[in-house]
Backbone bond lengths (Angstrom), bond angles and torsions (degrees), N, CA, C in turn:
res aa  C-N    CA-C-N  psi(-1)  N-CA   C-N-CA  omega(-1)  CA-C   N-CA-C  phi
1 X - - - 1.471 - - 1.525 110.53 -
2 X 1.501 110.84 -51.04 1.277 111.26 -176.56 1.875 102.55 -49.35
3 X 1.436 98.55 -62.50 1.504 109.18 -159.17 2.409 106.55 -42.80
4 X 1.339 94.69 -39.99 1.600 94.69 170.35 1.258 118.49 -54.72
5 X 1.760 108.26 -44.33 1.511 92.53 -171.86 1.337 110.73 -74.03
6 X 1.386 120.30 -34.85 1.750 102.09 170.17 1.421 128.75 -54.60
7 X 1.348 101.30 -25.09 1.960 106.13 176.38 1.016 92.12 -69.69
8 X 1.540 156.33 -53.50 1.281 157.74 -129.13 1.260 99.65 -93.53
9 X 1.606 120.17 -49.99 1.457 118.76 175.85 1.628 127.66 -90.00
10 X 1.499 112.39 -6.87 1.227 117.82 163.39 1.866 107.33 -69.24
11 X 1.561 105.14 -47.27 1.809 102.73 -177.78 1.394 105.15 -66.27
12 X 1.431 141.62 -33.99 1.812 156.28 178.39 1.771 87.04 -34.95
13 X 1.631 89.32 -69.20 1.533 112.17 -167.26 1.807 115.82 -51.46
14 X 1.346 117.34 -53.81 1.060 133.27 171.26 1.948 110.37 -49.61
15 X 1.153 95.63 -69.87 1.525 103.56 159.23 1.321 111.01 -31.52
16 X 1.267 151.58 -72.99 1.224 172.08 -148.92 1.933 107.63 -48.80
17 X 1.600 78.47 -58.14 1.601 97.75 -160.29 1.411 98.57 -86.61
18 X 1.557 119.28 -28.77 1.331 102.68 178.12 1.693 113.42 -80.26
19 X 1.638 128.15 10.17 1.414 115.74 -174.32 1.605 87.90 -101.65
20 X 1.323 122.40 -25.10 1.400 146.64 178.84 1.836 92.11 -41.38
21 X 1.082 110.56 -95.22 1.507 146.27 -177.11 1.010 111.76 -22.89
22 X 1.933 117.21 -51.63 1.497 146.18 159.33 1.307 112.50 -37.77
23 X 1.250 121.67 -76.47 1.325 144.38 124.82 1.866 111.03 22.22
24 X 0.892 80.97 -91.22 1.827 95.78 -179.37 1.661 108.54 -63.79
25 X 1.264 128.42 -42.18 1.463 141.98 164.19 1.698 108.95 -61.15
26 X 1.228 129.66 0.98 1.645 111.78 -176.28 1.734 84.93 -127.31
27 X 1.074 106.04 -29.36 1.868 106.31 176.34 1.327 114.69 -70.56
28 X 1.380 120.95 -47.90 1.190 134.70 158.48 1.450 121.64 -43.17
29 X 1.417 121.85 -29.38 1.337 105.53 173.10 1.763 111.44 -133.06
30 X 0.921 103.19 37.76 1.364 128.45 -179.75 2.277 107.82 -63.52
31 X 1.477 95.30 124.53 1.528 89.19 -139.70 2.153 71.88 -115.15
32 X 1.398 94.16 133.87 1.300 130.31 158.43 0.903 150.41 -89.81
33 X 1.541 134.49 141.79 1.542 123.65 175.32 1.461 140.60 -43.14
34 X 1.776 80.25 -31.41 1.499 109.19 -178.68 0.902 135.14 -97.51
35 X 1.510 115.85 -8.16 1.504 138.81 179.31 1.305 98.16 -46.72
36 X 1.559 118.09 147.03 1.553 128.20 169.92 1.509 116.51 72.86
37 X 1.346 107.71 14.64 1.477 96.61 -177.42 1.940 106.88 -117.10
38 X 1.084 100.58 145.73 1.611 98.52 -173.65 1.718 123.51 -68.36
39 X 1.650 113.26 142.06 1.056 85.44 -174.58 1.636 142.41 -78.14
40 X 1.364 115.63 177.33 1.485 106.33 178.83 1.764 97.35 -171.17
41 X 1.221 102.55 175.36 1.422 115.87 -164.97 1.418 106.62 -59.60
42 X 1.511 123.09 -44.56 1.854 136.25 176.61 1.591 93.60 -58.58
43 X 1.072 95.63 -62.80 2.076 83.11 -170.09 1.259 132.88 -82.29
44 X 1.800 102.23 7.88 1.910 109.71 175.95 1.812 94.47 -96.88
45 X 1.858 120.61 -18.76 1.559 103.15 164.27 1.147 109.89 -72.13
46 X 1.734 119.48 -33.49 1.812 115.37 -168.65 1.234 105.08 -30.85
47 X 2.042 83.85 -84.68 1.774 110.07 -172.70 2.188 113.53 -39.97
48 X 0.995 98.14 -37.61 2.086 76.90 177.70 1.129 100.73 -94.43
49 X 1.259 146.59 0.02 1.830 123.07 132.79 1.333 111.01 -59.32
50 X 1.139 112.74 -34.39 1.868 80.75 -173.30 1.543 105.70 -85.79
51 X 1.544 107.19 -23.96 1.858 111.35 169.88 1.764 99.51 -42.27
52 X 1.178 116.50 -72.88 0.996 116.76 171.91 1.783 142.73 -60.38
53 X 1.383 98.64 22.66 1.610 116.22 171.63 1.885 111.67 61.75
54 X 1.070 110.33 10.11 1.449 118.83 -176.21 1.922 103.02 -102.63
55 X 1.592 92.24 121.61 1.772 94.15 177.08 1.741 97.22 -63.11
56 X 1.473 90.37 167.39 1.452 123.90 167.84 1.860 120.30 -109.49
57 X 1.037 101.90 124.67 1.410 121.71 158.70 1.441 130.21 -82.71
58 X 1.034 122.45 97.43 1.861 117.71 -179.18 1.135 140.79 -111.63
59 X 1.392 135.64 98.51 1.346 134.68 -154.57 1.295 106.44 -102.93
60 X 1.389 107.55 132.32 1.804 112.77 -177.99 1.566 102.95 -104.21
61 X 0.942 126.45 92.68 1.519 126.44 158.17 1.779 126.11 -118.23
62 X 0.838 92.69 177.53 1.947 120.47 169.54 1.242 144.76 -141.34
63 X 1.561 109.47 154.81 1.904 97.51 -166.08 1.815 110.04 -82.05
64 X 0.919 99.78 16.36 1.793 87.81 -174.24 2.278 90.95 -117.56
65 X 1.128 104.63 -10.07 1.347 106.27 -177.04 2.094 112.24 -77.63
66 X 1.520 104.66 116.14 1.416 78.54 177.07 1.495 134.89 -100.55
67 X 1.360 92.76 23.69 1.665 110.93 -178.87 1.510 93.11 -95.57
68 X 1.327 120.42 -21.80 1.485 113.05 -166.18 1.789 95.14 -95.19
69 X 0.760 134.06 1.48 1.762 152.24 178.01 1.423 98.74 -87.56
70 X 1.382 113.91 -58.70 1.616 109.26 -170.04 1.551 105.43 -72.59
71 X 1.355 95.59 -42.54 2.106 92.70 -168.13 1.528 96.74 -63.50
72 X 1.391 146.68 -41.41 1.371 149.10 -159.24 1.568 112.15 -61.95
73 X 1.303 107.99 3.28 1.608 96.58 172.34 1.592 109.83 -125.74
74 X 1.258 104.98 -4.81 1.502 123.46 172.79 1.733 90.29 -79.94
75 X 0.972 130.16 -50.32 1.303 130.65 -140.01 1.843 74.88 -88.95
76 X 1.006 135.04 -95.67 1.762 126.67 -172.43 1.082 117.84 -16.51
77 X 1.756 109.17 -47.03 1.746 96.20 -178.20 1.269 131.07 -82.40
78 X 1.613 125.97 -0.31 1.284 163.09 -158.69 1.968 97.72 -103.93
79 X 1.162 106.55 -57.72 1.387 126.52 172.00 1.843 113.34 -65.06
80 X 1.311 117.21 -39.58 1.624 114.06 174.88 1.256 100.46 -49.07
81 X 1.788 122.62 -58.10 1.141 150.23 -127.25 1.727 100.96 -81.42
82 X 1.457 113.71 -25.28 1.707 133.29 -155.60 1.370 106.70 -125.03
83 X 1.481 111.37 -11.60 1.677 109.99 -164.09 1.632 118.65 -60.67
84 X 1.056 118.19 10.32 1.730 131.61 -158.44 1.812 99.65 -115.18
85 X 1.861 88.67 -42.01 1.835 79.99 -173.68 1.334 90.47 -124.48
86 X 1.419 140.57 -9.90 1.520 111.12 177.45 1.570 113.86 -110.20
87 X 1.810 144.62 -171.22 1.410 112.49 156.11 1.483 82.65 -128.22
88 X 1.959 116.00 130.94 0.900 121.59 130.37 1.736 149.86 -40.91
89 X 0.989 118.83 102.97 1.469 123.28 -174.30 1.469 127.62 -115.89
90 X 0.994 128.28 77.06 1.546 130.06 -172.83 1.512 112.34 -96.19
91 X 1.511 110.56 113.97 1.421 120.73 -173.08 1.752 97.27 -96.76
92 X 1.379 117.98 178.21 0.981 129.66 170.38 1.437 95.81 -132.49
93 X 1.905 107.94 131.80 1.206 117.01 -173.10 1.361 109.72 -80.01
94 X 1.703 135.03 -20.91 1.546 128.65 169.06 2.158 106.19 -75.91
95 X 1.041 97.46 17.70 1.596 103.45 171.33 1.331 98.58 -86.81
96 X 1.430 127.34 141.96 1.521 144.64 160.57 1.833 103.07 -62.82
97 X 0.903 105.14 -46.28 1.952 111.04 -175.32 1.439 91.34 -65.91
98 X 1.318 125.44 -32.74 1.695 102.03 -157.58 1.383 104.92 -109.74
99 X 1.697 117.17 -0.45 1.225 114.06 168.27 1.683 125.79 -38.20
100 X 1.154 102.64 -64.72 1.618 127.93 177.87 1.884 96.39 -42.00
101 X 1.352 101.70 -60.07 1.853 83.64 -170.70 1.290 120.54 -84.40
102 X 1.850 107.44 -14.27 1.578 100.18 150.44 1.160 126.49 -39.43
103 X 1.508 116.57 -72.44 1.566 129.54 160.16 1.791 133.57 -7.11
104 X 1.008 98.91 -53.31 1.286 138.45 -170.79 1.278 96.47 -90.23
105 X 1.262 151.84 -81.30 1.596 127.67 -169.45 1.591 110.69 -73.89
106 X 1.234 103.61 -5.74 1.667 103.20 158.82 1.965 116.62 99.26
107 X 2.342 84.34 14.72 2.052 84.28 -154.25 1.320 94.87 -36.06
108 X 1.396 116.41 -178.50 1.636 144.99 170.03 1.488 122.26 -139.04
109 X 1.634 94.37 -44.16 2.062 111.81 168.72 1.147 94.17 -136.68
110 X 1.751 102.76 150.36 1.318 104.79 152.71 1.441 119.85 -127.92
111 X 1.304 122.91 142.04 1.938 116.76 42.80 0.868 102.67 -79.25
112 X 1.544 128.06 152.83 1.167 132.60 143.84 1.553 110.65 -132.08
113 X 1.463 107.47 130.08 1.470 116.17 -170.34 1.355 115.87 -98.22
114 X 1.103 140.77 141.42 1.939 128.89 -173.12 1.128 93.81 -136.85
115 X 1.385 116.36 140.88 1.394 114.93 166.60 1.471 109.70 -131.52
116 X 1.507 121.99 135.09 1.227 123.18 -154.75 1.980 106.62 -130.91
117 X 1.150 119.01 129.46 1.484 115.12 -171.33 1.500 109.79 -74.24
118 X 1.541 100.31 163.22 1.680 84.80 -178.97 1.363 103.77 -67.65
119 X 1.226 135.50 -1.45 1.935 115.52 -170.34 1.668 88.54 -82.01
120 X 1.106 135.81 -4.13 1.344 126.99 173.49 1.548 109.18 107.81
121 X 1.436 111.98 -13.02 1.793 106.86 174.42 1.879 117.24 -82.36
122 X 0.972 96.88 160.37 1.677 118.35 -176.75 1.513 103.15 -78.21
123 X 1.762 122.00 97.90 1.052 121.56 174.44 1.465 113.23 -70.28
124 X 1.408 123.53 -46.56 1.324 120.45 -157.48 1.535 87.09 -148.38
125 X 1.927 99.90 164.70 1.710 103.79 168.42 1.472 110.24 -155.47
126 X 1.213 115.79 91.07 1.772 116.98 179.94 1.795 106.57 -95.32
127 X 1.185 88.18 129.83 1.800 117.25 171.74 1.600 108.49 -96.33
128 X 1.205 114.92 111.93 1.415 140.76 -164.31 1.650 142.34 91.29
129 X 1.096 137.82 -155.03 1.448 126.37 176.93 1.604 105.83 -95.78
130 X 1.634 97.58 138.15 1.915 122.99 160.31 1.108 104.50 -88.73
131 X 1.588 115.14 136.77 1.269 133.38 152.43 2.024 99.11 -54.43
132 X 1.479 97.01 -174.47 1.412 103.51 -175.87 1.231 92.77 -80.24
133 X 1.265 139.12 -74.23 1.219 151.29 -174.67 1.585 119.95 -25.15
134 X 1.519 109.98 -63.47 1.339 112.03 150.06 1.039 132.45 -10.83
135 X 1.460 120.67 -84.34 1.548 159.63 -152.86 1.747 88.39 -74.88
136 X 0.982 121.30 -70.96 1.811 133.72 163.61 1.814 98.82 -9.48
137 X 1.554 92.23 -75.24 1.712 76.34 -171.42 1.490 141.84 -94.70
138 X 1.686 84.20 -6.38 1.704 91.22 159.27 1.502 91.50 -60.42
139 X 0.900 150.42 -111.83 1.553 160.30 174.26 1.370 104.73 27.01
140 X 1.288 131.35 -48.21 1.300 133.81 169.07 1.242 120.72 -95.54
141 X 1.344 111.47 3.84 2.065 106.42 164.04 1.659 104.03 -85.64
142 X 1.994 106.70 -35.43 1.115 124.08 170.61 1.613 105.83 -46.99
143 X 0.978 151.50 -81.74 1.555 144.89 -161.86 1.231 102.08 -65.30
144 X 1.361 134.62 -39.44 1.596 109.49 171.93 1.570 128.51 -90.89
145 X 1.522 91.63 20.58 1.888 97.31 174.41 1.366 95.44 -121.36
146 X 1.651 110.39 71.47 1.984 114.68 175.99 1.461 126.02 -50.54
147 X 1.475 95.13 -40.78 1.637 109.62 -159.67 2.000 97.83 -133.86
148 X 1.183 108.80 130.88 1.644 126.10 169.44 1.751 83.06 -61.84
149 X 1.954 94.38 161.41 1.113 124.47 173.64 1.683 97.69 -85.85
150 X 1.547 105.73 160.47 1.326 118.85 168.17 1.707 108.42 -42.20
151 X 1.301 111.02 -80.08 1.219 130.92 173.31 1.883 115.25 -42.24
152 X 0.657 116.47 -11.98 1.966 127.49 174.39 1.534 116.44 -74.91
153 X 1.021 123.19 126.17 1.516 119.60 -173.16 1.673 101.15 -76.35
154 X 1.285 129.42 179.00 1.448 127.39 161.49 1.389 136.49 -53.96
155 X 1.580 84.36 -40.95 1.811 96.09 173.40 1.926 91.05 -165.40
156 X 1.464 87.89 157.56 1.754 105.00 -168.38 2.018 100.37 -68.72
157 X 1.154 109.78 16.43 1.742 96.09 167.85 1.618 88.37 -139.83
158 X 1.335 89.52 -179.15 1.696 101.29 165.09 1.426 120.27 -93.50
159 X 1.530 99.64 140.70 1.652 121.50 -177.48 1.333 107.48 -80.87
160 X 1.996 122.83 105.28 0.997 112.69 -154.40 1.763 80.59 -113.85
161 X 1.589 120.31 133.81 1.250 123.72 169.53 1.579 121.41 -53.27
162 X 1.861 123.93 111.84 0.766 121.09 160.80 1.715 144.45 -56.67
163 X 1.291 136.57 122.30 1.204 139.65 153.82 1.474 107.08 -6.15
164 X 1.749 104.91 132.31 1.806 97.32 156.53 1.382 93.99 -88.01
165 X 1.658 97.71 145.05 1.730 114.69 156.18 1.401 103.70 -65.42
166 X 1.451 102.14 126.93 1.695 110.63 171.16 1.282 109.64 -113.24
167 X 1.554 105.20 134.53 1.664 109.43 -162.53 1.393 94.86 -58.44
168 X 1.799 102.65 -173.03 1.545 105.28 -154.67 1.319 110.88 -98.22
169 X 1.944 101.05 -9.69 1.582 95.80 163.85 1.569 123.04 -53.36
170 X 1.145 119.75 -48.38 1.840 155.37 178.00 1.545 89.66 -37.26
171 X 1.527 114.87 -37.87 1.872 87.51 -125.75 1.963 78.75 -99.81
172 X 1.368 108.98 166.42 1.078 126.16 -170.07 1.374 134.14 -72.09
173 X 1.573 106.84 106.04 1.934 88.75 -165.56 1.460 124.24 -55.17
174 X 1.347 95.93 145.30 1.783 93.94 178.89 1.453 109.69 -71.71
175 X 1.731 98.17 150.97 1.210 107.09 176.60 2.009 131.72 -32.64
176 X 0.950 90.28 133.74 1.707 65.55 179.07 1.834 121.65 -87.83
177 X 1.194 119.57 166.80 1.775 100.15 -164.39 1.593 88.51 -107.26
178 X 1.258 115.61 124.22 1.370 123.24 153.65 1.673 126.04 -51.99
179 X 0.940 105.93 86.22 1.583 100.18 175.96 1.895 108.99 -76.21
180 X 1.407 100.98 155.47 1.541 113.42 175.80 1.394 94.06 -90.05
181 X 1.767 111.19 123.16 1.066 131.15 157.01 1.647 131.58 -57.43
182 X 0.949 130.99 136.95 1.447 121.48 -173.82 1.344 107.03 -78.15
183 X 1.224 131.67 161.85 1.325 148.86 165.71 0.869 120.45 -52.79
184 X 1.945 151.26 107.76 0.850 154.27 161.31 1.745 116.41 -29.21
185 X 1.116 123.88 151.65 1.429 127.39 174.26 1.851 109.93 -74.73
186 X 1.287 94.75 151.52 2.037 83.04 -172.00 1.567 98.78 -60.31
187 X 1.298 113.61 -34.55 1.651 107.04 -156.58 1.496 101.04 -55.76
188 X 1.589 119.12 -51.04 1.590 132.85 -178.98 1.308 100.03 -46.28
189 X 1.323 138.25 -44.98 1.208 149.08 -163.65 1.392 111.67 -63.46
190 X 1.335 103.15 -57.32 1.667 106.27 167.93 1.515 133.30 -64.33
191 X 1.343 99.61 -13.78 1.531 102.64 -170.97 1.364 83.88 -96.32
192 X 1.422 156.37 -9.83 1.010 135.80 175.96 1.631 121.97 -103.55
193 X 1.143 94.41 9.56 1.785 107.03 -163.95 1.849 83.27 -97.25
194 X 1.655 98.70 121.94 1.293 103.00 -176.69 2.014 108.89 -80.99
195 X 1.391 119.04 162.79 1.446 108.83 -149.24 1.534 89.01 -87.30
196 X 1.396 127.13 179.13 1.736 126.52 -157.07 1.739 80.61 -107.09
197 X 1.356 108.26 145.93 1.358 114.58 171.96 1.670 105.21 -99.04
198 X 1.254 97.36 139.14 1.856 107.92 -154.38 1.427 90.81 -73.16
199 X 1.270 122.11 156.60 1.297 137.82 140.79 1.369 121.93 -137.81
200 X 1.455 110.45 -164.24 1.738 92.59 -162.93 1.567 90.38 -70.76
201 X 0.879 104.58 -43.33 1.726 95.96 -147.14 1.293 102.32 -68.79
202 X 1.236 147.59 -27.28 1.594 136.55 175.24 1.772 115.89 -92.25
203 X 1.967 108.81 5.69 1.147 99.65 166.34 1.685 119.18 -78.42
204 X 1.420 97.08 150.31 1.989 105.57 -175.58 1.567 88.92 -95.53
205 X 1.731 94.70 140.85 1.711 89.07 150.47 0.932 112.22 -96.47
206 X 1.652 108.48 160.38 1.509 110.97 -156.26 1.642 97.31 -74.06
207 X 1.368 100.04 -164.07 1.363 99.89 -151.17 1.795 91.22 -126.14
208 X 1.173 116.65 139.54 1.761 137.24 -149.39 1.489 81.94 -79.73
209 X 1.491 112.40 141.32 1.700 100.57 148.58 1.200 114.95 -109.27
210 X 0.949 93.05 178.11 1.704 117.13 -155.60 2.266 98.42 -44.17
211 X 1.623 67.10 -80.03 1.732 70.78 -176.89 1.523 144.08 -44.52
212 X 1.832 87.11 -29.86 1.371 85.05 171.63 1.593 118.23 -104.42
213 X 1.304 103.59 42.86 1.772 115.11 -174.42 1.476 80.98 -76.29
214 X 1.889 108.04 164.57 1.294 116.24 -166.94 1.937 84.55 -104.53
215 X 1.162 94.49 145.63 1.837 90.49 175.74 1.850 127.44 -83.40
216 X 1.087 87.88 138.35 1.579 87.63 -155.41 1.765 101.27 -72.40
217 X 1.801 97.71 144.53 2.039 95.55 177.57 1.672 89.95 -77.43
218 X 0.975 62.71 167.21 1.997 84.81 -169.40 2.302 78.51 -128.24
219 X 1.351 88.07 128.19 1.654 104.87 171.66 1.537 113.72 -74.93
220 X 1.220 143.29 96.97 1.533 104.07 169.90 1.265 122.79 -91.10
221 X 1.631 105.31 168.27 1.300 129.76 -150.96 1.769 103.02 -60.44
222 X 1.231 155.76 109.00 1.346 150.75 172.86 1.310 115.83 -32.65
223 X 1.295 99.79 -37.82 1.751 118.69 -173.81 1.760 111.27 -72.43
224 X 1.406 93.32 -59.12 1.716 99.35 167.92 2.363 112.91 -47.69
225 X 1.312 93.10 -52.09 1.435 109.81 -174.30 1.517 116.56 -57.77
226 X 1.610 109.93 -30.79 1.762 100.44 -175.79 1.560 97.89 -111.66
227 X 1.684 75.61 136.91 1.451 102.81 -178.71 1.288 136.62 -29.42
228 X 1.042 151.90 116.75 1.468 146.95 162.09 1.117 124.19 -13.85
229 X 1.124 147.57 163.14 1.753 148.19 -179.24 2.068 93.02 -106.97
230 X 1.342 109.81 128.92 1.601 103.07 174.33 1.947 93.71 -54.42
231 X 1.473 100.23 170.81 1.497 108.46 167.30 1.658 104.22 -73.39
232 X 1.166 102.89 129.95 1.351 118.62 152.48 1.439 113.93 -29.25
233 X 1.614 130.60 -178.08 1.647 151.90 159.91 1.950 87.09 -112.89
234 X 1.070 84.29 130.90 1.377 89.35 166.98 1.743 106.40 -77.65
235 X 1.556 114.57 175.84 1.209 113.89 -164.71 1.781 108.09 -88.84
236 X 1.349 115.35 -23.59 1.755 100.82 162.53 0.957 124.83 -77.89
237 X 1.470 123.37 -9.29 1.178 125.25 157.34 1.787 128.23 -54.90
238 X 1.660 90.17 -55.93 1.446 87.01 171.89 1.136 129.24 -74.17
239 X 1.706 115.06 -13.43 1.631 115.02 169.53 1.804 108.75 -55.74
240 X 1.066 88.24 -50.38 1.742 90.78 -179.40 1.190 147.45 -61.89
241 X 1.530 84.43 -1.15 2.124 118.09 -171.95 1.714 86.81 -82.22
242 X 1.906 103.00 -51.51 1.284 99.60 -162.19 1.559 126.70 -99.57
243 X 1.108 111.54 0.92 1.619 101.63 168.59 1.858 99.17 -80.80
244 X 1.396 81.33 174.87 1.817 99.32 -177.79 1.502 109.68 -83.67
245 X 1.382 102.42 163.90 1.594 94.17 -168.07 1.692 96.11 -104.12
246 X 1.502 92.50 152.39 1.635 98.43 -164.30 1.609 97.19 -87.90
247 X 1.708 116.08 154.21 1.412 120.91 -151.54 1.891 84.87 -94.91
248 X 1.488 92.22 146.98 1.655 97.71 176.49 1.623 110.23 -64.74
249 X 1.581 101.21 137.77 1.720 71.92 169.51 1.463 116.76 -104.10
250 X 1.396 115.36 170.67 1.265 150.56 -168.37 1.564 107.84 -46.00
251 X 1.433 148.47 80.28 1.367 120.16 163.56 1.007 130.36 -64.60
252 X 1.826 112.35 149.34 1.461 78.14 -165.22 1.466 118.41 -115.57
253 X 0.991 134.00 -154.72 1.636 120.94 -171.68 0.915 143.37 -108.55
254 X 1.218 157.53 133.22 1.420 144.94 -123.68 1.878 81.70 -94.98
């Protein structure tokens, strides 16, 4: 008898520690909206509302938006009214901190309102402005919908893992821009133009001067150079060399 009840209370015991263990293993990895996103001032109020089992409310607006002007006083007085059990959070999407959870619930327009349970899933998601009334009872479907169903995804889009911000030492210098340099001046130009190292073939011979040029022969003409022929006798001339000379004649005498 004895020996059963210790089997009985050793398995009680065993039992015990393993719902224990279970227990600590489903808390332990208990997966969020917010998981993976870097921190910042919007998501260190998220996370200790949901530390603290209280849903979140999230309004995505901006100052140049004027739908996000009208919903912003609905949304405060809605928020006085809840501040005990819900936490109001209104980011501005031209904020650097709220980029990341813009991102991440996927805004598109704003307003956009999200409402998220404390187990960390995305109960509901309206794109544009709530009347008071509205906003009122989403707010109260919100506190009695604590925990998503088995079957319920985390939130109605996909949880796409954010980038770590890497400080700005890390991050990659921008390209640098090549500018077109201006044109050096010719004078700069020359003083940098290294001098040509001679070889035969690009040496000049120097150049003759004048005076001491050698003087050029001049050919003369053969024709100019030989002598002339004396003038000829013309030919009645020479007839007259050669006949005989006729005898004077005789006058005769008184």
């Amino acid at each position: 008898m004895k020996i059963s009840i210790q089997k009985t209370f050793y398995v009680f015991t065993c039992i015990i520690f393993a719902v224990i263990l279970t227990g600590c293993k489903e808390k332990g990895t208990k997966i969020t909206v917010l998981d993976g996103l870097p921190e910042s001032p919007y998501l260190t109020e998220m996370k200790t509302s949901l530390e603290n089992q209280k849903p979140v409310v999230v309004s995505f607006t901006a100052e140049w938006c004027p739908h996000c002007r009208k919903f912003k006083p609905t949304f405060i007085e809605v928020k006085d009214l809840y501040q005990e059990k819900v936490t109001f959070v209104n980011i501005d999407v031209d904020d650097s901190n709220g980029s990341t959870l813009s991102n991440r619930f996927q805004v598109r327009g704003i307003p956009t309102t999200t409402f998220v349970r404390s187990d960390g899933s995305v109960f509901k998601v309206n794109v544009g402005g709530l009347e008071k009334e509205e906003l009122i009872k989403v707010v109260d479907e919100l506190i009695l919908s604590r925990r998503k169903k088995r079957s319920e995804p985390i939130a109605p889009f996909p949880i796409e893992p954010q980038e770590k911000v890497t400080p700005k030492e890390e991050e990659e210098a921008p390209q640098e821009i090549i500018k077109e340099e201006e044109p050096e001046a010719p004078e700069q130009i020359q003083e940098e133009v290294k001098p040509e190292e001679k070889t035969p073939e690009n040496i000049e011979e120097p150049a003759v001067d004048e005076k001491e040029a050698v003087p050029e022969i001049q050919i003369e003409n053969p024709a100019e150079t030989e002598p002339q022929p004396e003038d000829k006798p013309s030919i009645d001339e020479t007839i007259q060399e050669t006949l005989p000379a006729e005898p004077a004649a005789d006058v005769p005498a008184n």
